[in-house]
N, C-alpha and C positions, 0 to 999 in steps of 0.2 A: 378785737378788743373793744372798737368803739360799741356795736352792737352788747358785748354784756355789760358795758360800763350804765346803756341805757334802761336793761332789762334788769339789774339790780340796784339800780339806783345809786350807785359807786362812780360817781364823773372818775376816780384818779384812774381806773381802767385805763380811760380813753389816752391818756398820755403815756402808758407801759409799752415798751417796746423789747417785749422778751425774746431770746436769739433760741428757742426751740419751742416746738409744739407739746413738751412736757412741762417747759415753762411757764407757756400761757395757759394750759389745762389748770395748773395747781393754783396760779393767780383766779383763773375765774371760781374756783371750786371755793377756794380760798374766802373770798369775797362774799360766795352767797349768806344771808340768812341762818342762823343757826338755829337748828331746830323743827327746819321744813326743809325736804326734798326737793332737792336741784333737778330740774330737766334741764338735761344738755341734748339741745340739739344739734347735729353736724348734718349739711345738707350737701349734695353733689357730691360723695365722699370719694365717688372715683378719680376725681379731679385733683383731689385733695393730695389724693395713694398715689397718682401722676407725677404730683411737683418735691412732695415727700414718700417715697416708699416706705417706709419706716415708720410712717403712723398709725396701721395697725399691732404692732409689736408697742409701741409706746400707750395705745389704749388698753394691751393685754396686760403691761406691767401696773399700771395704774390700777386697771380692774382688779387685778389678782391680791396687790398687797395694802392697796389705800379702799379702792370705791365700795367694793362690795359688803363689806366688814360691816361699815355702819348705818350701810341702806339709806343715805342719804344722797346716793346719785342716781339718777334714772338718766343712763345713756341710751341715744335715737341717734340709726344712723343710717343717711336715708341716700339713694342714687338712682339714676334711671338709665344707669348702663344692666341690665336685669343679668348677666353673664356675669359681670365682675360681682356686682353684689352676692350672687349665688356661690362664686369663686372664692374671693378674696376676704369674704365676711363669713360667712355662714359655711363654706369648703371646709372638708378634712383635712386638708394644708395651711389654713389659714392660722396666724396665731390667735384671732379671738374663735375659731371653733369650739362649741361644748358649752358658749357662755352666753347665748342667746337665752331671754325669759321667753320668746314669741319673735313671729317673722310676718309681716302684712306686705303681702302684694294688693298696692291700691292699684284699681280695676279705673277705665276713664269713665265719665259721665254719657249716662244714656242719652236716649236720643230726646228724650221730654228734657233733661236738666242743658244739655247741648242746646235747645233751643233758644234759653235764656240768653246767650250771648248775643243773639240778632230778634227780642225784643217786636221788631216794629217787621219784620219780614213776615213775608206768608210763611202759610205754614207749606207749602210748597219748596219754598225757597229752604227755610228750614229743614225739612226734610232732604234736601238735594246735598246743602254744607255735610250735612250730617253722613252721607253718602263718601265723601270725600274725606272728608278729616276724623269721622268718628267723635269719641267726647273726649278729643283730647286737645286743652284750653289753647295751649301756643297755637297751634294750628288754628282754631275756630276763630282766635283773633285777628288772624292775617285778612279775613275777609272784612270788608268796607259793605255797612251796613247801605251806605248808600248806591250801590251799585250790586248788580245782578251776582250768583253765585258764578257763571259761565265768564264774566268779566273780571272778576276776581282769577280766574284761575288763568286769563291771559298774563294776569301782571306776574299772581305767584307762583304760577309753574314756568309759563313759559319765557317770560322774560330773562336777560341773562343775570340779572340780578335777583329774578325771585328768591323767597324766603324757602319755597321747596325745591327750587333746582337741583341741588344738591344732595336733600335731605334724605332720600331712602338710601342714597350711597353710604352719606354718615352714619347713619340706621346700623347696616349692615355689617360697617366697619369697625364700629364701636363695641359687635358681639362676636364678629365671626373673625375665622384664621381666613375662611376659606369662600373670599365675599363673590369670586369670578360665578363660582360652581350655583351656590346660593341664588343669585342671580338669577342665572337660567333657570335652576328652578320655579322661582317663584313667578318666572315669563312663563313660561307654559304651562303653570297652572293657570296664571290669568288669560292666557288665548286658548283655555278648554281642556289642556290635557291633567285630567284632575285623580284617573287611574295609576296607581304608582306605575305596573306595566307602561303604562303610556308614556309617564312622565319619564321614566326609566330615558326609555327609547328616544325620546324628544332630547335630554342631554348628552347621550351616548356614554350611559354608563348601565349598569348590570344591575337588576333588583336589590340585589346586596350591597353593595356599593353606591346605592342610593338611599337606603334605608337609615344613615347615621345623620344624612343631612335633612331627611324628613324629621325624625327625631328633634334633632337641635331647633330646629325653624318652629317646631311645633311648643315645646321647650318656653321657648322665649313669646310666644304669643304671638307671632307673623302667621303659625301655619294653625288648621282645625282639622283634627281626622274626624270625618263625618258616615254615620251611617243610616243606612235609611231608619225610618221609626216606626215600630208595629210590633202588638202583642207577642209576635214571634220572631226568635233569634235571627238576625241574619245572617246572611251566608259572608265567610270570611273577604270571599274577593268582592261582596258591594261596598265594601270601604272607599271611598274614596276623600281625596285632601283639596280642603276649597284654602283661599288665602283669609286669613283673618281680620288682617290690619288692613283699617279701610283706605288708609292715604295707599300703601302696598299695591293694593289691588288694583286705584286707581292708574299709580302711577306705572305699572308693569302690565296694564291693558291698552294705556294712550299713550304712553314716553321712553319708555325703554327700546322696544320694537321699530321705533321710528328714528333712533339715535340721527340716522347717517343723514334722513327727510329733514330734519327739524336744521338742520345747520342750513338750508338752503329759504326756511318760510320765517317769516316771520310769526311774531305769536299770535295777531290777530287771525292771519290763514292758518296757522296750526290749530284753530281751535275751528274755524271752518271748516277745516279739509281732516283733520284726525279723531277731534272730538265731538262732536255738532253730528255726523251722521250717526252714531253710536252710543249717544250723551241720555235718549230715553229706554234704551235698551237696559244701558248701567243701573240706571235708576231705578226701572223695575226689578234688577237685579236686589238692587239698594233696600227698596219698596218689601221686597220679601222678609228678609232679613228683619225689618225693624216690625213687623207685623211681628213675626215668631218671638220678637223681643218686647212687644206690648201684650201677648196672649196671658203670662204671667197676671198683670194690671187689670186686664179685662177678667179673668176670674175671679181677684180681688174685690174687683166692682158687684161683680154678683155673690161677694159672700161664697163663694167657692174654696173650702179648706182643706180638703186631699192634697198629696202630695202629686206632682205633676209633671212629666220629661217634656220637653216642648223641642221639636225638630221638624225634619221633612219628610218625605216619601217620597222613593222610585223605585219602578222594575222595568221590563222588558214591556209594560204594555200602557202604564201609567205614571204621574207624577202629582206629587201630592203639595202645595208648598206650608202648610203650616201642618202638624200634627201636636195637639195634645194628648198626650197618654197619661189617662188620671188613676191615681191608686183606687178611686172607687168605682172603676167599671167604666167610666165613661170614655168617651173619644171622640174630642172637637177636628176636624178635618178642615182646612179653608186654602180659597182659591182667593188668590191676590191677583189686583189687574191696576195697574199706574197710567193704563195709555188715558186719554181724555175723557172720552166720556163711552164706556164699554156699555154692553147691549146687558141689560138685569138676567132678562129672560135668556140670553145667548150663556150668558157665565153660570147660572143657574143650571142650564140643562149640560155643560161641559162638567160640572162638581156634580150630579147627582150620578154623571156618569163613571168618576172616580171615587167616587165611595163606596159606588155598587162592586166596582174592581177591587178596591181595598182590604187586603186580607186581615177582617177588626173581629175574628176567633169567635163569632157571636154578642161580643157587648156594643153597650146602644152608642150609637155615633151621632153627632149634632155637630150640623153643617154650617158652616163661617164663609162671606164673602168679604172680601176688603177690598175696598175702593179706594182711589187719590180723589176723587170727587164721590161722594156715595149717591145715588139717585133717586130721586123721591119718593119715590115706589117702591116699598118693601116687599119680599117674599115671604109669603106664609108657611114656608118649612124651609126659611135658610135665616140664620141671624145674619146682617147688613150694618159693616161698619166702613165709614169713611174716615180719611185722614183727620181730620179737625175733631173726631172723637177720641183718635188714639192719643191725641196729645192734650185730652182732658185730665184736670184731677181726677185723681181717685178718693170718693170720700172717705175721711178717716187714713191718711197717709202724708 
């Protein structure tokens, strides 16, 4: 109450202490302005549906015989349990089903707007957060601008107190029935088994019987079915499922697998001895990913207005790490490299060997290198981008 007391300008709010959530709806409603449309916003609303069950049934009666009629309420109701929301709001069971005007799933912040948070970092370091937490803000804040991304994650993973020790547990808990199984899953997609077959076999369950928790994980945005990218269809079983969620990925490639090690090290040797040998591998994994996600930007930049799939490529004899497939014929192909300082000419003559492999049905391909450092030295039949460019503006955005 004190909050609407402030946003309509109504101090006596702040002293009402009404004994139900229909009471204080009709007080605030009450209150507003006459003659301009009320935004009500309700935030965390799963928390809300937690302490009172009963308060979507109390917004359907309000909606049905007061709000609607006079078009003077614009209800928002917002949660980041993405399961209940889908459930309990927007579900065939739920009592406000059928009354939604629109539904927005907000996406996190990429990796140029992620940056913003650490400001005075390289963009190395930038780039590495970004690896880990993705553009999602709670997380990007836990790191301390003044100490290394690798230092920050002594304190907030590994310490017993970190702010993520717990978090992908909570994660999981807060959408699934069934968080043991989910688990596993998403462990042995992040130590390589990314084939459902595979993954099948790694939990000890039967393609079938793995297929409703690929579904859900996918669902909710933990999981990505991926397929290679090229003019022509691929074949059903190239599919395979990478994890999505970057905190996920990380934390069920370094912490999960180690449970029973980690009770024995402390966090500074657990980041010596589990992450530290592994930590640039990640990265280039990292490193790929945000390329595929600035090739969009880099079209932009050149006035590029076809419509465009942006993914990867593999088969049996090559791998491809960026692919743009443009509605006008064209197709950018690019080989990404994050180790320190790679050979121009060495990554040069590995890409021209992969595109000659690349099955592009006859239209023109133009070749992309991306760098974490880019090298001063340009190639004359490969465009050359380094990190510090992909986190440039784009003019006119």
């Amino acid at each position: 109450m004190r909050a609407a007391a402030v946003a309509l300008s109504r101090p006596e709010l702040a002293d009402a202490v009404p004994a139900t959530w229909e009471a204080a709806l009709r007080l605030v409603v009450a209150a507003a302005p006459e003659g301009r449309k009320l935004v009500l916003v309700i935030d965390e609303f799963q928390w809300l549906c937690e302490s009172s069950p009963d308060l979507p049934s109390v917004l359907q009666r309000l909606w049905d015989l007061e709000w609607q009629r006079g078009h003077q309420v614009m209800l928002v109701l917002c949660g980041s349990v993405i399961g209940f929301m889908e459930r309990e709001v927007l579900g065939a069971r739920s009592p406000l089903h059928g009354r939604r005007t629109a539904d927005l799933r907000i996406e996190p912040f990429d990796f140029r707007d992620a940056a913003d948070f650490h400001p005075r970092w390289s963009r190395d370091e930038q780039a590495r957060v970004y690896f880990v937490c993705g553009g999602i803000p709670a997380y990007l804040q836990r790191f301390d601008p003044q100490r290394s991304v690798l230092q920050g994650l002594v304190t907030e993973v590994f310490e017993i107190d970190g702010f993520f020790q717990r978090e992908p547990d909570f994660l999981l808990r807060e959408e699934l029935s069934e968080v043991k199984q989910a688990a596993s899953v998403l462990e042995a997609i992040a130590l390589g088994r990314q084939a459902q077959g595979d993954i099948a076999r790694a939990v000890g369950l039967t393609t079938s019987a793995l297929a409703p928790h690929l579904r859900n994980l996918v669902g909710l945005g933990y999981l990505e079915r991926v397929a290679p990218l090229s003019p022509k269809p691929p074949p059903r079983t190239a599919v395979v499922y990478r994890i999505a969620d970057a905190l996920l990925r990380f934390w069920f490639r370094f912490v999960a697998p180690h449970v029973s090690t980690l009770r024995r090290l402390s966090p500074d040797r657990a980041i010596d001895q589990l992450v530290a040998p592994q930590w640039e591998a990640f990265c280039g994994e990292g490193f790929e990913r945000l390329c595929r996600e600035a090739l969009p930007r880099l079209y932009d930049a050149e006035g590029v207005t076809s419509r465009a799939q942006v993914g990867e490529y593999w088969d049996r004899a090559i791998q491809v790490n960026v692919v743009g497939l443009r509605a006008d014929g064209w197709i950018d192909l690019g080989e990404c490299k994050w180790s320190g300082r790679p050979s121009l000419t060495n990554a040069a003559r590995e890409l021209r060997r992969r595109v000659a492999s690349y099955p592009s049905a006859g239209r023109t391909v133009r070749s992309h290198l991306f760098f974490r450092r880019a090298p001063r030295a340009q190639s004359p039949e490969m465009i050359v981008h380094g990190l510090a460019e992909l986190y440039e503006d784009v003019p006119g955005t």
